[in-house]
C-alpha positions as CSV (number, residue, x, y, z in Angstrom):
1,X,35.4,15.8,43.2
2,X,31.6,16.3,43.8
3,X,29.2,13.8,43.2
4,X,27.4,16.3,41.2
5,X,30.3,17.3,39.3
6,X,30.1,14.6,36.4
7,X,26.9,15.7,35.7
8,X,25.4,17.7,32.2
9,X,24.2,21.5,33.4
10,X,22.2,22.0,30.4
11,X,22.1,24.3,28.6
12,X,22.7,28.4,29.5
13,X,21.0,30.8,30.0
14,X,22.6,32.3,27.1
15,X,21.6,29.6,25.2
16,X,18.2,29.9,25.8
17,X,18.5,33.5,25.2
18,X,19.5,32.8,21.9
19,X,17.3,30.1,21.4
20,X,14.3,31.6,21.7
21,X,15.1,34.3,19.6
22,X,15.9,32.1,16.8
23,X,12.7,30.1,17.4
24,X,11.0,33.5,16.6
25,X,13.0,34.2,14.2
26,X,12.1,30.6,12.7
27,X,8.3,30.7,13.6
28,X,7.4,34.0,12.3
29,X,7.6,35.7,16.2
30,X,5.5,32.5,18.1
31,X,9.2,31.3,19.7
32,X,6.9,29.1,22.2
33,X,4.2,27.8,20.0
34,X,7.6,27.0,17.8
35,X,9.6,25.2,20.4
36,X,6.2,23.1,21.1
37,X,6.2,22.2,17.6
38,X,9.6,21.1,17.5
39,X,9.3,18.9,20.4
40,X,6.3,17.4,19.1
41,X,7.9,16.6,15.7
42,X,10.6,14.5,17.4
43,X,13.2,13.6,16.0
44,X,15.4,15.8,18.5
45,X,19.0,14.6,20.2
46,X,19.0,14.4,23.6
47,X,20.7,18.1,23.7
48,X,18.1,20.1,21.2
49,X,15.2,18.2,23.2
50,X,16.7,19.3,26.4
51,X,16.9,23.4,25.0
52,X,13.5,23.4,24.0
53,X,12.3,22.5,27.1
54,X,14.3,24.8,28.7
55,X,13.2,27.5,26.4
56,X,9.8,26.4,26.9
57,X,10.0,26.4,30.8
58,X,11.5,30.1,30.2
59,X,8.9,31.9,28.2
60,X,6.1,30.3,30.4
61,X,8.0,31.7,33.6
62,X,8.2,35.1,32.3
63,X,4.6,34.7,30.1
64,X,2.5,37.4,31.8
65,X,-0.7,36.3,33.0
């Protein structure tokens, strides 16, 4: 057994695939300025606060600049 094993991956990449497009869906095509919202409302279980953050660390990585 690893010591990493035991361990929670987070989420996908799928997930966040799928996340983001529902955040758009959601936030009338602003899946970013959406997923900021949502973490700033609170409120969140440890898993939906750890998939925003991932979709937020996603569409800033592939933002252009």
């Amino acid at each position: 057994m690893s010591l990493f094993s035991w361990l929670p991956t987070g989420p996908s990449e799928a997930d966040v695939r799928s996340e983001v497009w529902k955040l758009g869906v959601r936030h009338l095509g602003e899946p970013l300025d959406g997923a900021l919202a949502e973490l700033k409302a609170g409120d969140l279980s440890a898993e939906r606060a750890q998939l925003l953050h991932a979709c937020v660390r996603q569409m800033k990585k592939s933002r252009p600049t």
